[in-house]
mmCIF entry with sequence, helices, sheets and N, C-alpha, C, O atoms, coordinates in Angstrom:
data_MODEL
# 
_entry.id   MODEL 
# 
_entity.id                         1 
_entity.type                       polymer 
_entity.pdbx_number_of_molecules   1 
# 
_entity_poly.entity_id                      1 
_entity_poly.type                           'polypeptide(L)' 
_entity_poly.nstd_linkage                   no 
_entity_poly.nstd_monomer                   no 
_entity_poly.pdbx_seq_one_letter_code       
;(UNK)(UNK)(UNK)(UNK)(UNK)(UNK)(UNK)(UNK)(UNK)(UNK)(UNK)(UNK)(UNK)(UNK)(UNK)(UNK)
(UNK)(UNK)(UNK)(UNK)(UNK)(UNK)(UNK)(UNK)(UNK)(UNK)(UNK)(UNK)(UNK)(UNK)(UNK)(UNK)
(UNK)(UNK)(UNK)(UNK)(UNK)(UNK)(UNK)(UNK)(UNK)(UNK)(UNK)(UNK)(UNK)(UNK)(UNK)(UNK)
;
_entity_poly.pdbx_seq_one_letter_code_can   XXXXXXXXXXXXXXXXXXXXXXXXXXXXXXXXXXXXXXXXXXXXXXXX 
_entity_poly.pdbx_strand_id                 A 
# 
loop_
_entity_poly_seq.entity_id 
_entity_poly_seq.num 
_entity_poly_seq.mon_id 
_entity_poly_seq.hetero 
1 1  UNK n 
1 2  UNK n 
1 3  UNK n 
1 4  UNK n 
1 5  UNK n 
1 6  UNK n 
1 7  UNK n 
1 8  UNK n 
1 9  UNK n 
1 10 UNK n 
1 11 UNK n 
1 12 UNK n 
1 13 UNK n 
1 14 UNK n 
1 15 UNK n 
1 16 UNK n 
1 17 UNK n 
1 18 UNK n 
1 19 UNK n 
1 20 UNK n 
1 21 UNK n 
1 22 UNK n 
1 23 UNK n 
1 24 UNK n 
1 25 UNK n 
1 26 UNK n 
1 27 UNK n 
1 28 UNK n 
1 29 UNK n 
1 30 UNK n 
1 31 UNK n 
1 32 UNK n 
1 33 UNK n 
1 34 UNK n 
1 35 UNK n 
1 36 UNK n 
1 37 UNK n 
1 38 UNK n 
1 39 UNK n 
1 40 UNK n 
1 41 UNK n 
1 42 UNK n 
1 43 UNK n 
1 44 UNK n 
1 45 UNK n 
1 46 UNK n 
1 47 UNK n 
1 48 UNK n 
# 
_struct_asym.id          A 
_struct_asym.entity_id   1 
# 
loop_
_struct_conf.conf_type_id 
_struct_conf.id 
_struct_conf.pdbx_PDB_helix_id 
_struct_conf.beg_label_comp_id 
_struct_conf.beg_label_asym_id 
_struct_conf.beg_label_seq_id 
_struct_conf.pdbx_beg_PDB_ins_code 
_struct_conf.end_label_comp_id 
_struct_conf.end_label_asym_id 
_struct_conf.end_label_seq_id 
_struct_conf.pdbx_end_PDB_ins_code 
_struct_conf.beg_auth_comp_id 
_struct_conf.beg_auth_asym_id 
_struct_conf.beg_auth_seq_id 
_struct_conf.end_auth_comp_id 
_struct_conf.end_auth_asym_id 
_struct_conf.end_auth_seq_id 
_struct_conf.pdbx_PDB_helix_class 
_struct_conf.details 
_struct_conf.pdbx_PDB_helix_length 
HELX_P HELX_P1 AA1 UNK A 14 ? UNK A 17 ? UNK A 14 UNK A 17 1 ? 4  
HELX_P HELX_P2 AA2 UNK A 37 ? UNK A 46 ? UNK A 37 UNK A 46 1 ? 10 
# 
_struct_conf_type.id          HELX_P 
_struct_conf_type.criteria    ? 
_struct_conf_type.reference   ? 
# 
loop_
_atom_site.group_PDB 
_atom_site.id 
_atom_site.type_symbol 
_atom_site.label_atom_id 
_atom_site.label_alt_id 
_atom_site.label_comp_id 
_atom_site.label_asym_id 
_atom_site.label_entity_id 
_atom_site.label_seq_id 
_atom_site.pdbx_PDB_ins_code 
_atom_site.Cartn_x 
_atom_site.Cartn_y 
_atom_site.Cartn_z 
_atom_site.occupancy 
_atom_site.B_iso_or_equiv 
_atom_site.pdbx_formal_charge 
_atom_site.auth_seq_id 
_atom_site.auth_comp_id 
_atom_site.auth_asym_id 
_atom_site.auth_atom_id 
_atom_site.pdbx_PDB_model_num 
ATOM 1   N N  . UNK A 1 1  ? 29.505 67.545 -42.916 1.00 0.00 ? 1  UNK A N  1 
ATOM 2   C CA . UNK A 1 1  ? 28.507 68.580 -43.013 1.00 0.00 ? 1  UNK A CA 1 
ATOM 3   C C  . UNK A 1 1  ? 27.153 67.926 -42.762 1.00 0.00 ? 1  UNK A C  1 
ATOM 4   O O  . UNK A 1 1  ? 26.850 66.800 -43.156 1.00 0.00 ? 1  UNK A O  1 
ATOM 5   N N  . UNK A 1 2  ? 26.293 68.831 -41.995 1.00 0.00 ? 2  UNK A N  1 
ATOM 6   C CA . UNK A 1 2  ? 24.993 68.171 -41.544 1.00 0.00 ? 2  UNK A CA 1 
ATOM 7   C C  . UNK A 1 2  ? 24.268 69.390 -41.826 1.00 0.00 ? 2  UNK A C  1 
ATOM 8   O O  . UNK A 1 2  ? 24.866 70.463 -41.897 1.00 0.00 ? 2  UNK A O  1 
ATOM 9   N N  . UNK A 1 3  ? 22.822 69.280 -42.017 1.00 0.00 ? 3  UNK A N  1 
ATOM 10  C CA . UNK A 1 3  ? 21.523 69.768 -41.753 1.00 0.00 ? 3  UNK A CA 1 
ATOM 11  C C  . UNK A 1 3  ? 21.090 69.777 -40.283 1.00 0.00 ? 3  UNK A C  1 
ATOM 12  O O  . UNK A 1 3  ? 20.583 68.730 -39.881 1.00 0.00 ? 3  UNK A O  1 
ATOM 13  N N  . UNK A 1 4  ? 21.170 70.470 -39.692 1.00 0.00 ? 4  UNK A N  1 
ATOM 14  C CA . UNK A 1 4  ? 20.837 70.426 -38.219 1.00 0.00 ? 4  UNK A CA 1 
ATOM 15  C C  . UNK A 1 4  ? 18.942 70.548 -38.524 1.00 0.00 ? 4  UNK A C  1 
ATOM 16  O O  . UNK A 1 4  ? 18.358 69.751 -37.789 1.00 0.00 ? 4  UNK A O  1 
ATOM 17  N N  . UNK A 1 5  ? 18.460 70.954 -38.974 1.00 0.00 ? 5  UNK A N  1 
ATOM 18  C CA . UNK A 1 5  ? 16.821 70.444 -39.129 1.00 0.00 ? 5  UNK A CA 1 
ATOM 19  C C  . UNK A 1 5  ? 16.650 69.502 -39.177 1.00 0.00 ? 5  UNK A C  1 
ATOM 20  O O  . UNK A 1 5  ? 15.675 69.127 -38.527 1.00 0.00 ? 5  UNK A O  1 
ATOM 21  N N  . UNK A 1 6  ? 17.327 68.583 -39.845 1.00 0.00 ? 6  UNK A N  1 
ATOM 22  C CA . UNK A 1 6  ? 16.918 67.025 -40.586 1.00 0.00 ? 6  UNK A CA 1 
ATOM 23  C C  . UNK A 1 6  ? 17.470 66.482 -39.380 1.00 0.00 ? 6  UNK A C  1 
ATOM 24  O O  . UNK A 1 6  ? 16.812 65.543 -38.932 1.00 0.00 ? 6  UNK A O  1 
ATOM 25  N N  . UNK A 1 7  ? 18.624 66.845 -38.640 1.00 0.00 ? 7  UNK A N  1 
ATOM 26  C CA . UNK A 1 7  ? 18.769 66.105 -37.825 1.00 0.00 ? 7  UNK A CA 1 
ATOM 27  C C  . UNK A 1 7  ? 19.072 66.254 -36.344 1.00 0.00 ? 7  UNK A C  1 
ATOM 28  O O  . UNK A 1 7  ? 18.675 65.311 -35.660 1.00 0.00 ? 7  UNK A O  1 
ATOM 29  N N  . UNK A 1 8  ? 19.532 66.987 -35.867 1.00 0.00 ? 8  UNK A N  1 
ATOM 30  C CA . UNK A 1 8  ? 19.707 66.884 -34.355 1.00 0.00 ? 8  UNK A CA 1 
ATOM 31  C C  . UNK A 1 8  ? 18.017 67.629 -33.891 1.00 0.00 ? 8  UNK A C  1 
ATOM 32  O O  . UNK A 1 8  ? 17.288 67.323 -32.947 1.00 0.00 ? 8  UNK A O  1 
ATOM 33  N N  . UNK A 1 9  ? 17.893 68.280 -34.562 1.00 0.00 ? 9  UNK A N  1 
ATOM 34  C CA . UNK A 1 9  ? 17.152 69.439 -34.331 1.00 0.00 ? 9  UNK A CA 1 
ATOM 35  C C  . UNK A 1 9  ? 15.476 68.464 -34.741 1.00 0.00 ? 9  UNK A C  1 
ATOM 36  O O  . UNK A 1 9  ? 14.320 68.797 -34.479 1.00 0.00 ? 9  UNK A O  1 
ATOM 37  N N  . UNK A 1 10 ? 15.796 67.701 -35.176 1.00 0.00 ? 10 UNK A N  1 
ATOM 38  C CA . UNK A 1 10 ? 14.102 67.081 -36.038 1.00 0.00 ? 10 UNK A CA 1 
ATOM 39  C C  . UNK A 1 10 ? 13.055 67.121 -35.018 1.00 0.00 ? 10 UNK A C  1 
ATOM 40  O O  . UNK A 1 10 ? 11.974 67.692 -35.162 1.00 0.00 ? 10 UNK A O  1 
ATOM 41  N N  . UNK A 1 11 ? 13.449 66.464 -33.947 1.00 0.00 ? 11 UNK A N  1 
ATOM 42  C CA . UNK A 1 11 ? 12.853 66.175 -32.709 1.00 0.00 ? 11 UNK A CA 1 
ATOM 43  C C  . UNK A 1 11 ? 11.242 67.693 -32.078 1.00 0.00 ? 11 UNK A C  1 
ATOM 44  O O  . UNK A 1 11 ? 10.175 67.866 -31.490 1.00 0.00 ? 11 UNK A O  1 
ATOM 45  N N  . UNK A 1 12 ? 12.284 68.265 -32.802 1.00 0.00 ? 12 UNK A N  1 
ATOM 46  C CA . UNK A 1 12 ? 11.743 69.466 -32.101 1.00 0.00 ? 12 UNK A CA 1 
ATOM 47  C C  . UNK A 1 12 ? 10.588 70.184 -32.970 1.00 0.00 ? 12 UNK A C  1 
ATOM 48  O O  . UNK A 1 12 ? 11.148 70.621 -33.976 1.00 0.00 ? 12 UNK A O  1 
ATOM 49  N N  . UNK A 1 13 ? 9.184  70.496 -33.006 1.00 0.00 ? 13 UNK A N  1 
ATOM 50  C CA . UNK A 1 13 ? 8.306  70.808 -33.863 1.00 0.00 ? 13 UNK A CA 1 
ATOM 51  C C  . UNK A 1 13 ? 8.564  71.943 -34.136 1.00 0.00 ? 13 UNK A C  1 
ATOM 52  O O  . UNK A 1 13 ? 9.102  72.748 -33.376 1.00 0.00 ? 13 UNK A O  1 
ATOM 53  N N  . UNK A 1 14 ? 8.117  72.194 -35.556 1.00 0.00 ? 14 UNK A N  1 
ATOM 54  C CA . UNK A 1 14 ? 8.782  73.072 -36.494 1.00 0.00 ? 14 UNK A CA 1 
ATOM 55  C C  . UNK A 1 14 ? 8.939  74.463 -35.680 1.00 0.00 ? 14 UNK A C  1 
ATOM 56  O O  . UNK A 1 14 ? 9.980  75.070 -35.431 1.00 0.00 ? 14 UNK A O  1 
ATOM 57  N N  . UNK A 1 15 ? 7.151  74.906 -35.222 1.00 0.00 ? 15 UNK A N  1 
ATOM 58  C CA . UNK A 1 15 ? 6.508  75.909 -34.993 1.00 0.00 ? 15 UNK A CA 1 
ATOM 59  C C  . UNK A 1 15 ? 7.200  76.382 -33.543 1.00 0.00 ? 15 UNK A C  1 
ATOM 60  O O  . UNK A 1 15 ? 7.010  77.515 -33.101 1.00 0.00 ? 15 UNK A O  1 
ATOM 61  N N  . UNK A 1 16 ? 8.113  75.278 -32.777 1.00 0.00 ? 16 UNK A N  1 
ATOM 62  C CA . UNK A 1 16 ? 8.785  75.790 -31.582 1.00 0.00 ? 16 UNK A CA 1 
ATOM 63  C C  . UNK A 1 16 ? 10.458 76.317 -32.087 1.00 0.00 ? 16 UNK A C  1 
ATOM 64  O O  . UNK A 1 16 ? 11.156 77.189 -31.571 1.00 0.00 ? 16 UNK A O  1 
ATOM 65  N N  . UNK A 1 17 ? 10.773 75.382 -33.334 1.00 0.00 ? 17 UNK A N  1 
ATOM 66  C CA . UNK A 1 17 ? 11.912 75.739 -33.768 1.00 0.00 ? 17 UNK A CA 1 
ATOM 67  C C  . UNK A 1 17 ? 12.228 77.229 -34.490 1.00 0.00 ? 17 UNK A C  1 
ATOM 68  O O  . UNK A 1 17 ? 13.267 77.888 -34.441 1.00 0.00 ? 17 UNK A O  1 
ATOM 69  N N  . UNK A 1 18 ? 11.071 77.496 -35.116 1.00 0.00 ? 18 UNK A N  1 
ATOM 70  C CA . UNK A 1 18 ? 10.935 79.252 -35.701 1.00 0.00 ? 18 UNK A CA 1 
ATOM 71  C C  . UNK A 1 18 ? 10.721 79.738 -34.666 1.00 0.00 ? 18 UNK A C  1 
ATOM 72  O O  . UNK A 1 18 ? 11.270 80.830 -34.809 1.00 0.00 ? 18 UNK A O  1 
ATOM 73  N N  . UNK A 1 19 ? 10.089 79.727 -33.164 1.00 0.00 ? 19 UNK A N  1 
ATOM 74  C CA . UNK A 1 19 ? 9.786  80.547 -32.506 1.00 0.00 ? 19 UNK A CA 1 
ATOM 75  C C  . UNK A 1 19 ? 11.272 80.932 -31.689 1.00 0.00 ? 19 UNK A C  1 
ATOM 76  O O  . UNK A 1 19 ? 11.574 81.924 -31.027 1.00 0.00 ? 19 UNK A O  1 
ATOM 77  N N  . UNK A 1 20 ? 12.090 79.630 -32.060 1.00 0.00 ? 20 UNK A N  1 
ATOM 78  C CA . UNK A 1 20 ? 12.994 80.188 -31.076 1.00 0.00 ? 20 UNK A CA 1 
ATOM 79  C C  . UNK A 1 20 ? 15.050 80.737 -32.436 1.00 0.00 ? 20 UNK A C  1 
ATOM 80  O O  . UNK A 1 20 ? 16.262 80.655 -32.236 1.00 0.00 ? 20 UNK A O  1 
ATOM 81  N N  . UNK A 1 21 ? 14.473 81.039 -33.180 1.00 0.00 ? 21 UNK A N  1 
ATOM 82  C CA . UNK A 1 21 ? 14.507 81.715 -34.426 1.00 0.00 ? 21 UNK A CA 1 
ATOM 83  C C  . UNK A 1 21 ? 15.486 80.152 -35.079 1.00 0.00 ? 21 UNK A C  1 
ATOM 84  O O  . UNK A 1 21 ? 16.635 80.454 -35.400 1.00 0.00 ? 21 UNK A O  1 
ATOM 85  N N  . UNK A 1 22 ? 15.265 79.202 -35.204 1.00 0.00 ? 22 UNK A N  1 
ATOM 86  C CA . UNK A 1 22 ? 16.148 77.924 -35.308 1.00 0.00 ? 22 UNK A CA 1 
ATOM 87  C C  . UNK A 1 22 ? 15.262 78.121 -36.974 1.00 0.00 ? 22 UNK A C  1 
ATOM 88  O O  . UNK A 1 22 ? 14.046 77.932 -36.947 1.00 0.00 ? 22 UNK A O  1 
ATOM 89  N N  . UNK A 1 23 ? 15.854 78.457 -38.211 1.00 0.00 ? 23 UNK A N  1 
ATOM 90  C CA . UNK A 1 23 ? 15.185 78.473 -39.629 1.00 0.00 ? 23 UNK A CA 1 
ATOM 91  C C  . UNK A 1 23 ? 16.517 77.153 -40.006 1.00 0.00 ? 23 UNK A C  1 
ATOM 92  O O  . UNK A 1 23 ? 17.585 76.891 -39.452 1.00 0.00 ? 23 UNK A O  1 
ATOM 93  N N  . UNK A 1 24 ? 15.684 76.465 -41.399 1.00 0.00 ? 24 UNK A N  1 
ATOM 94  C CA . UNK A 1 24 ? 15.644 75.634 -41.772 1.00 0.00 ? 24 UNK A CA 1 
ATOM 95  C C  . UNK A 1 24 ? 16.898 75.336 -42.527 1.00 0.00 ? 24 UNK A C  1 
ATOM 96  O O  . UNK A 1 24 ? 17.315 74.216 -42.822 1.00 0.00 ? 24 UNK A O  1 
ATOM 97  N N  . UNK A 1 25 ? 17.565 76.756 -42.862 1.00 0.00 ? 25 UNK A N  1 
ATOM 98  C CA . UNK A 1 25 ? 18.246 76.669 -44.190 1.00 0.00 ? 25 UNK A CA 1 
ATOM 99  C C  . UNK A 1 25 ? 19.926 76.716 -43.520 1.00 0.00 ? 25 UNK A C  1 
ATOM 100 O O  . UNK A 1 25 ? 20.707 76.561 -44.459 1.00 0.00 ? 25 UNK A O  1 
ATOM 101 N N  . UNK A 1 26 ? 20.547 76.856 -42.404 1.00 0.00 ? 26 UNK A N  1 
ATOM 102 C CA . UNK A 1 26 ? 21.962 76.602 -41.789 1.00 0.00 ? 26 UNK A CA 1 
ATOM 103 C C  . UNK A 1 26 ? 22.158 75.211 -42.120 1.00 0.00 ? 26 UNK A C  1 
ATOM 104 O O  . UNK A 1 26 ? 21.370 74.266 -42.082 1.00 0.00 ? 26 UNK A O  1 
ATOM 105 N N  . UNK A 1 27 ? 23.654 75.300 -42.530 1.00 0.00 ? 27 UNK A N  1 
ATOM 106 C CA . UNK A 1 27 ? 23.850 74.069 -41.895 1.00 0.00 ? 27 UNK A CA 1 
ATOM 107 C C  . UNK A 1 27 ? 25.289 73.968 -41.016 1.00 0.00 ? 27 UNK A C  1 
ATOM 108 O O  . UNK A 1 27 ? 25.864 75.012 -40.710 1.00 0.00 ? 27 UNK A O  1 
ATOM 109 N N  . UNK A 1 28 ? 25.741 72.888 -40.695 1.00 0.00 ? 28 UNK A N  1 
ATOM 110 C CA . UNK A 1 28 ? 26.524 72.923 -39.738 1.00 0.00 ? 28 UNK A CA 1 
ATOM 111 C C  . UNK A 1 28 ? 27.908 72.291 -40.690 1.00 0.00 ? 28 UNK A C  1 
ATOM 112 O O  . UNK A 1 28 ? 27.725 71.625 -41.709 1.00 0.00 ? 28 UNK A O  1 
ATOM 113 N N  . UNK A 1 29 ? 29.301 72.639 -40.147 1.00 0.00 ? 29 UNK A N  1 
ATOM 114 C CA . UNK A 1 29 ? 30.545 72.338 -40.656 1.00 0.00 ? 29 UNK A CA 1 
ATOM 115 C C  . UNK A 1 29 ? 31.260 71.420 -39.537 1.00 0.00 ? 29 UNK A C  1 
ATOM 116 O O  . UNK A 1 29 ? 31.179 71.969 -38.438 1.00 0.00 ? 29 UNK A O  1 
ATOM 117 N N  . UNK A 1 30 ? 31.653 70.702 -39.512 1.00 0.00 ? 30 UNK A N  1 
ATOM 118 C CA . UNK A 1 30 ? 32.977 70.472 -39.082 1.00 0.00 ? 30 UNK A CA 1 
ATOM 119 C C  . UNK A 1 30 ? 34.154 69.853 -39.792 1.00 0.00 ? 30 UNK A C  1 
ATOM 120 O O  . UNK A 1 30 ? 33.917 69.050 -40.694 1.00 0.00 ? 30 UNK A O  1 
ATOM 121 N N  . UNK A 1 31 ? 35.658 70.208 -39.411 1.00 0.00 ? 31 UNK A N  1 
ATOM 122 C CA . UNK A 1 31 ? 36.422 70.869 -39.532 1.00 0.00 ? 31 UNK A CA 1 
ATOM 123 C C  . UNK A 1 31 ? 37.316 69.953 -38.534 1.00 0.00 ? 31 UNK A C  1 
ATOM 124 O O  . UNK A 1 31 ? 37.108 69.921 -37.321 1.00 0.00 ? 31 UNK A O  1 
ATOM 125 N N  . UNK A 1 32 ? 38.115 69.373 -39.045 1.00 0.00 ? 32 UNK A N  1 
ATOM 126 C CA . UNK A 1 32 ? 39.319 68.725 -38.208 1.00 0.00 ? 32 UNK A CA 1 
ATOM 127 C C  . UNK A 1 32 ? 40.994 69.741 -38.371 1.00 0.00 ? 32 UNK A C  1 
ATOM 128 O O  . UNK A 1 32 ? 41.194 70.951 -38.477 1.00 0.00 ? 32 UNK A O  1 
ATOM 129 N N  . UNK A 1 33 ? 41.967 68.502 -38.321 1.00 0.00 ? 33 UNK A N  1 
ATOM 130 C CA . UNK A 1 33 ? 43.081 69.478 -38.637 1.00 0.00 ? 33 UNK A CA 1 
ATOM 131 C C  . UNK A 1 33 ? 43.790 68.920 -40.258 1.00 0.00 ? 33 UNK A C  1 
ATOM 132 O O  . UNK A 1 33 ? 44.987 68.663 -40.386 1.00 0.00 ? 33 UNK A O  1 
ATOM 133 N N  . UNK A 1 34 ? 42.881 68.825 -41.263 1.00 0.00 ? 34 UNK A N  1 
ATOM 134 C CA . UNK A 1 34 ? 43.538 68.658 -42.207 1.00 0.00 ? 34 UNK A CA 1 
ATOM 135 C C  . UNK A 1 34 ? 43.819 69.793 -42.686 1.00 0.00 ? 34 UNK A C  1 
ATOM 136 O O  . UNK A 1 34 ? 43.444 70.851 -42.180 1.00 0.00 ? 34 UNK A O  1 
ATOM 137 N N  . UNK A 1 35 ? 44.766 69.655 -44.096 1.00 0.00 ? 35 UNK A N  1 
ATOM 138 C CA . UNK A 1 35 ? 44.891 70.763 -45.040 1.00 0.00 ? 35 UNK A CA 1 
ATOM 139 C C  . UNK A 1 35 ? 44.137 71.528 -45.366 1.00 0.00 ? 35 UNK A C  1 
ATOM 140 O O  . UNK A 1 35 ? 43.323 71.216 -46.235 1.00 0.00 ? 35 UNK A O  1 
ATOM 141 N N  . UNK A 1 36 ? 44.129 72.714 -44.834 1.00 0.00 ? 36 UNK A N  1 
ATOM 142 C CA . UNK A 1 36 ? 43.052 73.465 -45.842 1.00 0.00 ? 36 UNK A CA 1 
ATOM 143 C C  . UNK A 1 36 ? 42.462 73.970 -46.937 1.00 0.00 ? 36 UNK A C  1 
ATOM 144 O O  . UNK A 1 36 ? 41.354 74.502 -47.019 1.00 0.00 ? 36 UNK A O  1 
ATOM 145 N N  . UNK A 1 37 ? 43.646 73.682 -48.174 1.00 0.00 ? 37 UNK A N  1 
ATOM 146 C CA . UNK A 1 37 ? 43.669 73.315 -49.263 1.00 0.00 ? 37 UNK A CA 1 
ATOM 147 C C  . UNK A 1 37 ? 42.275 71.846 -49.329 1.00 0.00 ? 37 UNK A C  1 
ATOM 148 O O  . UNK A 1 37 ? 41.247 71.886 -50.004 1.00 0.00 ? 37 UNK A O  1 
ATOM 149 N N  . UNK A 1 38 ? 42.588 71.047 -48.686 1.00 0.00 ? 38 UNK A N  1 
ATOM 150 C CA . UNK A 1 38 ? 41.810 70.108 -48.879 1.00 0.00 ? 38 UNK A CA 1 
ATOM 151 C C  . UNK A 1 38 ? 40.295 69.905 -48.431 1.00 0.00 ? 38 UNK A C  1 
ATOM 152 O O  . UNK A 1 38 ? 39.564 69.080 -48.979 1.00 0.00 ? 38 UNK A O  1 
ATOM 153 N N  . UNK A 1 39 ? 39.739 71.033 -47.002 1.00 0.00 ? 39 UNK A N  1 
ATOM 154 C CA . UNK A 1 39 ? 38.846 71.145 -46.736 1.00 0.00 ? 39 UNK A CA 1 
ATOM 155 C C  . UNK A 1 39 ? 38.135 71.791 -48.076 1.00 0.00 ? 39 UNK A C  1 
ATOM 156 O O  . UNK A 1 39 ? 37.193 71.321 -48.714 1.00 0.00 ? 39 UNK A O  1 
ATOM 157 N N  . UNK A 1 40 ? 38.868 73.009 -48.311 1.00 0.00 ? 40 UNK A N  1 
ATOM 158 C CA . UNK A 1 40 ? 38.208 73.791 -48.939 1.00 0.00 ? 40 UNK A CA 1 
ATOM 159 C C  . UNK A 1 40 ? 37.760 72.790 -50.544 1.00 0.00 ? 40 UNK A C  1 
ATOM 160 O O  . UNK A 1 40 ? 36.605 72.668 -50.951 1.00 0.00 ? 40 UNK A O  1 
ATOM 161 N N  . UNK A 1 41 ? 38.589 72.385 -50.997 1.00 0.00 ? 41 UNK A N  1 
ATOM 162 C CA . UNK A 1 41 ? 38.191 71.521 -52.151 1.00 0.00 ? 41 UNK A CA 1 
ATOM 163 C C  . UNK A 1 41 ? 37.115 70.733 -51.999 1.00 0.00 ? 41 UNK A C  1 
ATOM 164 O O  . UNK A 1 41 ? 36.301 70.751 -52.922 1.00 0.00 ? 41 UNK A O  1 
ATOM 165 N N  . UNK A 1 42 ? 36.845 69.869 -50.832 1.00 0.00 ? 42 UNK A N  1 
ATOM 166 C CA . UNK A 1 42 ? 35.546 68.968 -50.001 1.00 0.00 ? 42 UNK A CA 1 
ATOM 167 C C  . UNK A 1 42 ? 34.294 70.127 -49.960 1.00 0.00 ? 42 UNK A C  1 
ATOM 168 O O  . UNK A 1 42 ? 33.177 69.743 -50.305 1.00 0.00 ? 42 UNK A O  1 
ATOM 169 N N  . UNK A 1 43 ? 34.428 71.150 -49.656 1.00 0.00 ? 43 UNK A N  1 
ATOM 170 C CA . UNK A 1 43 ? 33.616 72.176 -49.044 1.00 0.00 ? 43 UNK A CA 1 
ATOM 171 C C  . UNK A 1 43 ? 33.195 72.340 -50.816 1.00 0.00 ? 43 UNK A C  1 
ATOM 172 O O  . UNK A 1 43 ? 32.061 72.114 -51.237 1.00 0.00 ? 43 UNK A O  1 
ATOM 173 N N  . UNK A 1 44 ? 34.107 72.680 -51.507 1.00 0.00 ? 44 UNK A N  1 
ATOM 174 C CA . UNK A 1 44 ? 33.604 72.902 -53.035 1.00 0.00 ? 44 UNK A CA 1 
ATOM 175 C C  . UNK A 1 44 ? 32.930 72.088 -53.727 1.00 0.00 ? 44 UNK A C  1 
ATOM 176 O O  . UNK A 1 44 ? 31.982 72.443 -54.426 1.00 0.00 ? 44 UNK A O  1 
ATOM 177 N N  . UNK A 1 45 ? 33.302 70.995 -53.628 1.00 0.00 ? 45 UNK A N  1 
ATOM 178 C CA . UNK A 1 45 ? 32.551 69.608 -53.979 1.00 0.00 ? 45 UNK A CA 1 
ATOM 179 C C  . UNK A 1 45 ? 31.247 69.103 -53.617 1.00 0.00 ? 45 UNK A C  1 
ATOM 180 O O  . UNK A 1 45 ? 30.652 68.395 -54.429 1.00 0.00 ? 45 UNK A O  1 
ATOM 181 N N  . UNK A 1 46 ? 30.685 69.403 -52.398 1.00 0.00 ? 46 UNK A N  1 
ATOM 182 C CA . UNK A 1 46 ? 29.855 69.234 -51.458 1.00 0.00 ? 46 UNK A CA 1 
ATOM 183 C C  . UNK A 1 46 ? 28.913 70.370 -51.950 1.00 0.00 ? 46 UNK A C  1 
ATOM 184 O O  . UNK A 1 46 ? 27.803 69.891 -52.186 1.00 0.00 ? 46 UNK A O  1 
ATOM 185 N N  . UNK A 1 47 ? 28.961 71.550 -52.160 1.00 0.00 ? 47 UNK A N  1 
ATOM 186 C CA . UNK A 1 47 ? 28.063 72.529 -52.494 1.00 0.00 ? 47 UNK A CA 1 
ATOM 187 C C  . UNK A 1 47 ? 27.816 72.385 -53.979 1.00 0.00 ? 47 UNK A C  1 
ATOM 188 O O  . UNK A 1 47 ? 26.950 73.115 -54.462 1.00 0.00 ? 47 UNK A O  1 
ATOM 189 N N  . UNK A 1 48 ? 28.383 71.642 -54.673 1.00 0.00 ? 48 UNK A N  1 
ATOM 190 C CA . UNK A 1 48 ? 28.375 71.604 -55.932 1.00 0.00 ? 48 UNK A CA 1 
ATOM 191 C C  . UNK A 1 48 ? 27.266 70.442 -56.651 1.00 0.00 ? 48 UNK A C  1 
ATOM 192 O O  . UNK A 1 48 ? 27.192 70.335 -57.876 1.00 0.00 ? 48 UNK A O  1 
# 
């Protein structure tokens, strides 16, 4: 799990990133082929 503001996205000044509706608060998932039992537990942990 990433912050795409903090990071891919940093580069880019704020005021061009709202204009092109890119807000601060998404973040990004990825997702292989494990259990999903087990993502979801990571995913719980992680927000926690």
């Amino acid at each position: 799990m990433n912050i795409p503001t903090a990071l891919t996205h940093a580069p880019v000044p704020l005021e061009q990133r709202l204009a092109s509706g890119i807000v601060p608060e998404p973040i990004r998932l990825s997702v292989g082929i494990e259990d999903s039992r087990d993502l979801i537990a990571e995913l719980l942990q992680a927000l926690d």
